[in-house]
N, C-alpha and C positions, 0 to 999 in steps of 0.2 A: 580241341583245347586252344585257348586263343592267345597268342603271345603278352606280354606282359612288358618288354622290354624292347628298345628297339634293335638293340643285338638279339633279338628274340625273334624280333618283325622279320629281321636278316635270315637267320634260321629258316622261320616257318614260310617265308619266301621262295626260298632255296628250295624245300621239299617239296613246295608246291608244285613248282617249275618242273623240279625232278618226276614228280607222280604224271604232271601231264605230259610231259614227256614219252613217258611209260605207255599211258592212255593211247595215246597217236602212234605209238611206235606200232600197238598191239590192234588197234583199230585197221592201219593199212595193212597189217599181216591179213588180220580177218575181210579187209577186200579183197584181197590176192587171194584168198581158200574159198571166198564165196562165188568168185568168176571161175573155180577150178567143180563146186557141185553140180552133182546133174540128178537128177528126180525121174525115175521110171513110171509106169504106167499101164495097164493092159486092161484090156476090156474086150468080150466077146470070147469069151475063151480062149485068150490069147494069139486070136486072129488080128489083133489090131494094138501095136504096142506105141509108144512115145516115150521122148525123154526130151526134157527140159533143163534149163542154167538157172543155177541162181538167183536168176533177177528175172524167173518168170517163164521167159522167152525159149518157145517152144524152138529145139535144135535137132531135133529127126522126130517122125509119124511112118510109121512101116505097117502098110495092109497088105497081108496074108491074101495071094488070090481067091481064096477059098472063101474069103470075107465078103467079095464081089456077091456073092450067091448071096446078101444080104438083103439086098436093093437099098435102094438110095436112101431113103429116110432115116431104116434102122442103120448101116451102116454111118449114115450121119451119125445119130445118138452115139454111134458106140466109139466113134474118134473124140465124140465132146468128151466123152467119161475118160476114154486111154487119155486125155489133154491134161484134162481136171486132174487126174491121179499121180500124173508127172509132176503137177506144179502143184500140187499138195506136198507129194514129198520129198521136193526140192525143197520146197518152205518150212517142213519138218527139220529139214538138215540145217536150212541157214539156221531155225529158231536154235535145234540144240550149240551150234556151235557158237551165237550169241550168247548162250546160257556158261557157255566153256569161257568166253573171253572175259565175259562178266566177271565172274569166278574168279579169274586167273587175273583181274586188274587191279592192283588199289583205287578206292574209291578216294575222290576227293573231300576233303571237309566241308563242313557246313562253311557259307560264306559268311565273311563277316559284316555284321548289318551298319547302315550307313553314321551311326551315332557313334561306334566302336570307332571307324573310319574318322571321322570327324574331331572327335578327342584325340585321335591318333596324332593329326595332323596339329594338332592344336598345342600337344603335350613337345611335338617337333619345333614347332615357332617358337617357342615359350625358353627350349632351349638354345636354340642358337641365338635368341636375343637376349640371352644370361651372357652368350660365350661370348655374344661382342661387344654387349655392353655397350659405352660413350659414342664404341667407334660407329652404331647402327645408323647407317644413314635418316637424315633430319634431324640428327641431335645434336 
């Protein structure tokens, strides 16, 4: 809804301010919980596990000696896949918990487009050169 009045403008100013506010307060919360996820992982039947943070980065790889008996290739393939599946669902975690903040944020309003703006400002001039009248400089 778009204000109408500029005790109005004042108002939907205020709210605005206040919403993003809100926004940022609940954004750096959801940093702080996103540095705190971790994403597990296994592959090879559990001979080869991993876990991953939030932001990807792989933070333990633990191979099972019994895994050794792999040889080198497949045990390669099977730490890519324990990796991949840590940082899947680590990314599963952050997605749901952006889906939680979403949720839980008021969203801002539509902006107001530059003509609204414009008359705004115009509707502003109009009155303070009612209010001073003679005294308006150059008169």
């Amino acid at each position: 809804m778009r204000p109408s009045s500029i005790e109005e403008d004042r108002d939907y100013l205020d709210r605005l301010l206040t919403q993003a506010e809100t926004m940022m307060r609940s954004l750096a919360g959801a940093r702080a919980r996103i540095g705190r996820i971790t994403g597990t992982g296994q592959a090879a039947g559990g001979l080869v596990s991993a876990v991953a943070d939030g932001h990807g980065r792989v933070r333990e790889l633990v191979v099972d000696p019994r895994g050794m008996r792999l040889g080198a290739e497949a045990l390669g393939r099977e730490v890519g896949e324990a990796l991949r599946a840590a940082q899947r669902d680590a990314e599963r975690q952050v997605h749901d918990l952006m889906a939680e903040i979403d949720a839980q944020t008021p969203h801002l309003p539509e902006a107001l487009g530059a003509d609204f703006v414009q008359e705004r400002v115009e509707q502003v001039s109009r009155e303070i050169e009612a209010r001073m009248g003679s005294a308006w400089p150059g008169q």
